[in-house]
N, C-alpha and C positions, 0 to 999 in steps of 0.2 A: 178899433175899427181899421185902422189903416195896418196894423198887424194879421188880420186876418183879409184884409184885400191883396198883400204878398203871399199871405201862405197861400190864399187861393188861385195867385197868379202864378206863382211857384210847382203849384199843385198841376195846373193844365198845363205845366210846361215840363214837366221835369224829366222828359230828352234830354232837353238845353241845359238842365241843371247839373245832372250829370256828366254831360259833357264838357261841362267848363269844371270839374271839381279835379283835374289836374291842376288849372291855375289855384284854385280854391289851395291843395296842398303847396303849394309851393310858400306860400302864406306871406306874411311881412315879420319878419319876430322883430320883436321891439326890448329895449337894457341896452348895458353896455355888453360889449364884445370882452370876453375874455384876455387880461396882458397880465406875462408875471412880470411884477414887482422890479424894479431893476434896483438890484443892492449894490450898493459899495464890495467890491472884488479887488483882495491886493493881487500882485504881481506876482508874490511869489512868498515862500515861505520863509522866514525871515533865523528861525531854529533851526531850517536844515542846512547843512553845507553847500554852500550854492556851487560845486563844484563834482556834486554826487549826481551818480541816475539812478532816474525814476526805479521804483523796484513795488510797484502795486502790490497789495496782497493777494495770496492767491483763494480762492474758492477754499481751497483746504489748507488755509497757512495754518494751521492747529499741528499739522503733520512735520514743519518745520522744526520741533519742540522735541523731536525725538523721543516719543513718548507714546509707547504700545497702549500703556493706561488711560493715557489721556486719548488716546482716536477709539479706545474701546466706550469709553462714559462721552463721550460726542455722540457716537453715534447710538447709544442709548437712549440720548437726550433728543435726536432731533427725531427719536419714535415717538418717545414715552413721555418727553417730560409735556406739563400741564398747563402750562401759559401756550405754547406753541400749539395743544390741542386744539385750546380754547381760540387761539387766534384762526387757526383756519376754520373753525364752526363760523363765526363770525364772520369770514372770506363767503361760506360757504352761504350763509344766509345773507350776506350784499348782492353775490350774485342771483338769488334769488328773487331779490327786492328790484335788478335789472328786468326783469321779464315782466313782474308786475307793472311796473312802471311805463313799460311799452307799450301795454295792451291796449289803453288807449289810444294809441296810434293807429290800432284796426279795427274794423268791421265789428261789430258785434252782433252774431246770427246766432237764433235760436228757432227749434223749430216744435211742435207742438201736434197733438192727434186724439180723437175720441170717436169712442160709437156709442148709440144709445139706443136704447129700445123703449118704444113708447106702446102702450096698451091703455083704450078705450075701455073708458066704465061700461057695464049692463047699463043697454038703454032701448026703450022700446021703438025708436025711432030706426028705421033699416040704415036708413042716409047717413046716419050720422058716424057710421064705418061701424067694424065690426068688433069683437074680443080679441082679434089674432094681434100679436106684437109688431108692430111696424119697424123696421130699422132705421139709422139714421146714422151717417159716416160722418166724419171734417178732418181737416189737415191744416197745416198754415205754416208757413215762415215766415220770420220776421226779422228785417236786417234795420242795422243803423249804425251810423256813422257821427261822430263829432269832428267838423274842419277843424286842424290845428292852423287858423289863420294866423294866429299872433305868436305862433309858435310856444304857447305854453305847455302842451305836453311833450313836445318835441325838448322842454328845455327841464323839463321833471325828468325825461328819460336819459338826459345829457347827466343831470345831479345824480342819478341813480347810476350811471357809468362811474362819473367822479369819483362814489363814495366805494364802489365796489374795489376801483381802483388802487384808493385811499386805506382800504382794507387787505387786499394783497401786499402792498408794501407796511401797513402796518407788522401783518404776522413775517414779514422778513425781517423787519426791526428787532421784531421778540424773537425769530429763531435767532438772529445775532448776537442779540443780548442775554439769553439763555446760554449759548455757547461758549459765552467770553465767561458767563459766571462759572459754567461748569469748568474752567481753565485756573482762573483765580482762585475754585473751593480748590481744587487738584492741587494746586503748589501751595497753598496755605495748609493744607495736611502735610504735606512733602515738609514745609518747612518748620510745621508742628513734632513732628516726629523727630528731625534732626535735632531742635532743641529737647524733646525729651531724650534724645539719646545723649546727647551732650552732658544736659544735668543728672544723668541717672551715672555716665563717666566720672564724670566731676566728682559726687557725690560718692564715688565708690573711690576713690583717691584721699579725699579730704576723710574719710573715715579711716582708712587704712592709716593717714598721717596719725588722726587721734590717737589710734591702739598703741602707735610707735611709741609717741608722747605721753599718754599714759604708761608705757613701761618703764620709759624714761624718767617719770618723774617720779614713779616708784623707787627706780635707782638713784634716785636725790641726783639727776643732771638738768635735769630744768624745772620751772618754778610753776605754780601752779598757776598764776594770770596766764601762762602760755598756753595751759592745756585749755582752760577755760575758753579762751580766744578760738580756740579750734572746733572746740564743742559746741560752741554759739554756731561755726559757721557750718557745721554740718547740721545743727540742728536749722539754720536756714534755707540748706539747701534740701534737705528733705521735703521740708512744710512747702515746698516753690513745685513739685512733684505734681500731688495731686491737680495744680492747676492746668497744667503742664497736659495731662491726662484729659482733663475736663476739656481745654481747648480742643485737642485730636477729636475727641468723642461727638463734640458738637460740629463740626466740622466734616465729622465724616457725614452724621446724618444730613445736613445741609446737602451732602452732595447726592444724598439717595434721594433726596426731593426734587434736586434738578436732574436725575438720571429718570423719574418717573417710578422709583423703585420701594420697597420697605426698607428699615435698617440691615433687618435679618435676611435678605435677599442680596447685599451690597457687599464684592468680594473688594478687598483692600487690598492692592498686591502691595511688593517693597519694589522700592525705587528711589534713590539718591536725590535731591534735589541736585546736586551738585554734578550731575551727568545731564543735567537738561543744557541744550543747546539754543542758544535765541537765533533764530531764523534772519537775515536781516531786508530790511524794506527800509523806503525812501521814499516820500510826495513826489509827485512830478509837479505840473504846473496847478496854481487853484481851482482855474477855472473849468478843470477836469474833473473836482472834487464833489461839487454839485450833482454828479450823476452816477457817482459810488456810492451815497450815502442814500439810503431806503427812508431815512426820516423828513429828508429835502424834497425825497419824494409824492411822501403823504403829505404833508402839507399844502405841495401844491396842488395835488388831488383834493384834498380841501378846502384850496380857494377856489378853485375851480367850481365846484358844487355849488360852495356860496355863492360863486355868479350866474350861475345856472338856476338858483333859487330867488334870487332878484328875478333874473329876468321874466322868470315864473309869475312873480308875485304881479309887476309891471303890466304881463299880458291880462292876469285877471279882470283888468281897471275894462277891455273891451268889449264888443261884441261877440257871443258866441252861434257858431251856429249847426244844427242838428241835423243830417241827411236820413229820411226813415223810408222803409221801403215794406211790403209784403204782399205774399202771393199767399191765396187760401182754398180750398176748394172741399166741394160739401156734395155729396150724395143719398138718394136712399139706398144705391144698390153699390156694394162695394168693387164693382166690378166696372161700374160707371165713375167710378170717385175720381181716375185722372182723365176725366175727356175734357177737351178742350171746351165745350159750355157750361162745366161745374166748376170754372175759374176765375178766379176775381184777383187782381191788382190793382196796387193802390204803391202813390208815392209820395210823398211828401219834404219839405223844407221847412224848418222853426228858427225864427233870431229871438235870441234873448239879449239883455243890457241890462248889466247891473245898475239901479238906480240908488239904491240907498241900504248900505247892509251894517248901520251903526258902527262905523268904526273897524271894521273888521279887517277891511281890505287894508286901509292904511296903517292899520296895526301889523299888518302881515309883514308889510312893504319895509315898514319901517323895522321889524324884526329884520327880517331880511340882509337888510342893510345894516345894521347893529353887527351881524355873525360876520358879515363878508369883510368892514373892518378889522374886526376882532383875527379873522385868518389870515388877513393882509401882516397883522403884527407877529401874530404865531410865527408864518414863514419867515419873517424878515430874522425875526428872532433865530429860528431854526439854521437859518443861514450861517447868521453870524456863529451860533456857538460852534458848528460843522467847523469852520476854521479856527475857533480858538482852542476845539478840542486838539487839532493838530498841533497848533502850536504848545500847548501845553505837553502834549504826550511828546513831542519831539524832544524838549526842554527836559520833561522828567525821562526819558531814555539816555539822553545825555548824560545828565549829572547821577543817574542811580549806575553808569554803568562806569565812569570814572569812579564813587564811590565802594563797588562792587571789588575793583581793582586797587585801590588804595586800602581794603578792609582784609583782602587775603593778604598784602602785606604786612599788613597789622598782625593778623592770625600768625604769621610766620615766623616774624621776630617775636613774640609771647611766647611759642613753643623753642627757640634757641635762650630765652632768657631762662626759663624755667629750666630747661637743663644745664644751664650755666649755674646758677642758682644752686640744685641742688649737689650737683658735683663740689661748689665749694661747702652745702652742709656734710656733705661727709669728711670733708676735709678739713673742716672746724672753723672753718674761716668765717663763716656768717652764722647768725642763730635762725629758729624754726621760723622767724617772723616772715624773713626773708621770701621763703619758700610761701607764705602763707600769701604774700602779696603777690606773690608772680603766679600762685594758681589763683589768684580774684583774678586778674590783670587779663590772663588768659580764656578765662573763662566768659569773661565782658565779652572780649574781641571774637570769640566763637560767634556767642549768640548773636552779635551784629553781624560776623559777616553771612550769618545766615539768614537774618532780615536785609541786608543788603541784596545777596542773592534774590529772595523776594521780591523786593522792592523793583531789581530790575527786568524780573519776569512779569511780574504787574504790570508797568510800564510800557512792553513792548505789547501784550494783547492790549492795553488802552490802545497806543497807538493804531493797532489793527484794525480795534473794530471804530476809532476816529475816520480810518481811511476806506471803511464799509465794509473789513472781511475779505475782498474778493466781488462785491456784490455792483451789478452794474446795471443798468437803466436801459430797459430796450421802449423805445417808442411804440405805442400802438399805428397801427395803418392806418385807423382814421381818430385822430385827436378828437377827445370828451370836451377840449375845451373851445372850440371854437362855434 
């Protein structure tokens, strides 16, 4: 009763009701207010030279790598390949899921229309009108409105910003991480190939020795344990071939996957490992770091949401209330259907209060609340590893490229030994063993310093894409999360 004594108070008023539904939008929202997290931030990088500057990556540090192949399969990859697709579909349908989300926040009008034709049965009565068809028009609109008093869809369309948000900088995560993989497959071919070209050397040397040795021991000068020894190690290094092969092969395909492409579509050019150039970069300060990183960003696009979905849940617990309006109008003559006395208005106001919905709200609420923790950890998480990734990729750039330079010296003295070596087997001084250990010797120090090489191209894209790529944080003009 006292529900329908407002709507009917409501009803003969609603000028005034109208007129006060500016205050009505301004609402009271009720949660908390959105804070990010405040994490422990060091001072500074503790792996880089505190004495270097800052040297960010750029948008296209990949170009730094001097590598035609390598900016030709980038840019492949940032067409064709298939997580990046799939991420901006997903972009594509957040922002979609923005608009939906809004709609509540307006008017919702609909408008509606008929005629009809009515005809009296045979009857013998004159009065009672005739056979002819009578016509009959109507029209109507009908508006309505839900006040966002407590601001809950005001804080749905805030979480439906967040995640859209959250979703743009996801697909910049995957186009980064797609890119650095396509960088990684490239010098792991590069450095697949160089070991097969090494062992396929190697192997063409150590057989040529056998044929020696075998002549040799035809001519009763050396003994048959020596030939044997050599025949083992050619037959090692043959059988080491195939896999050799197998790695390249799978490798390559891997990379026709991240270029978007078939095998048989996928050109291989030739290209050294050993002419790639490492680009160089430096952190500046940490606290900079935060807003190069696209994963630092989704996250907090994340908790944001989450707060936004509390505060949602929160609003549900109150009153809602409904604004309905319509204007209708009905004619026999459609020529009359908009005069002003075939029109009828009508306005109305409805409160509702939820009183008892088994558990559900507080089920919501308490979800709510479960997820917005859970993101509170993810970012904190996210944070942290954002700087350990630095500091690790600093550390492994460090040491793989002292490595890298103590393994060509390695290489250098193996090829002076080995010719030293075999200059004294001509000269009689030493037997074939000699020779036999300075080509293993040499042949070690090859293949590492070819994974050295690796290791510290590796090294520097972690580093890259630890310090975002090139990729940086622009604030929207009006913040999702407040």
């Amino acid at each position: 009763m006292a529900i329908r004594m407002i709507h009917g108070g409501l009803r003969a008023s609603w000028p005034i009701s109208f007129l006060t539904l500016g205050l009505l939008l301004s609402g009271c929202a009720v949660g908390p207010r959105f804070h990010a997290p405040q994490s422990a931030m060091p001072t500074r990088f503790t792996s880089a030279p505190q004495d270097a500057k800052p040297r960010w990556p750029s948008k296209t540090w990949w170009r730094g790598f001097h590598s035609p192949p390598l900016d030709r399969f980038i840019e492949a990859a940032e067409h064709h390949n298939f997580n990046i697709r799939i991420a901006a579909a997903q972009l594509e349908a957040a922002n979609a899921q923005v608009e939906i989300a809004g709609a509540p926040l307006l008017p919702s009008v609909s408008a509606s229309g008929n005629a009809q034709w009515q005809r009296a049965p045979h009857t013998r009565i004159a009065s009672l009108g005739t056979r002819n068809p009578s016509p009959f028009y109507g029209a109507s609109v009908q508006a309505s409105y839900l006040v966002d008093l407590w601001g809950e869809n005001r804080d749905a369309l805030r979480a439906a910003l967040a995640d859209a948000a959250a979703s743009r900088f996801n697909r910049d995560t995957v186009a980064l991480t797609e890119v650095t993989a396509v960088a990684t497959t490239w010098f792991q071919i590069l450095a697949d190939r160089a070991a097969l070209t090494i062992g396929l050397r190697n192997l063409g040397a150590a057989d040529r020795l056998l044929k020696q040795l075998q002549a040799e021991f035809a001519a009763g000068t050396v003994d048959a344990v020596t030939v044997a020894q050599q025949a083992a190690l050619v037959a090692s290094e043959r059988a080491n071939i195939p896999v050799l092969r197998s790695q390249l092969r799978q490798e390559t395909l891997g990379l026709g996957i991240l270029v978007g492409k078939p095998p048989e579509q996928l050109a291989i050019p030739r290209e050294h490992i050993g002419a790639l150039r490492v680009p160089p970069v430096m952190p500046g300060l940490p606290s900079r770091l935060l807003s190069r990183r696209p994963d630092v960003a989704q996250a907090e696009a994340t908790l944001i949401a989450a707060n936004a979905n509390v505060r949602a849940a929160i609003a549900s617990f109150f009153p809602s209330i409904t604004l309905t309006g319509s204007a209708a109008t009905s004619s026999a003559a459609l020529d009359t259907l908009l005069s002003p006395g075939s029109l009828l208005l009508n306005a109305a106001t409805s409160i509702s209060q939820p009183l008892f919905e088994g558990g559900r709200l507080m089920g919501n609420l308490a979800v709510s609340r479960a997820i917005y923790r859970e993101d509170v950890a993810t970012y904190e998480q996210t944070v942290v590893h954002a700087f350990t990734d630095v500091e690790q990729s600093l550390t492994a750039l460090h040491y793989a490229t002292i490595q890298e330079r103590r393994q060509a010296q390695a290489v250098h003295e193996a090829h002076r030994a080995l010719a030293a070596v075999r200059a004294q087997l001509q000269a009689g001084i030493v037997d074939v063993s000699a020779v036999l250990t300075a080509e293993e010797t040499l042949l070690g120090d090859e293949n590492a310093y070819t994974q050295a090489q690796l290791t510290r191209l590796d090294a520097a894209i972690h580093l890259y894409q630890a310090l975002g790529g090139g990729w940086r944080l622009r604030r929207p003009a009006h913040p999702v999360g407040n």
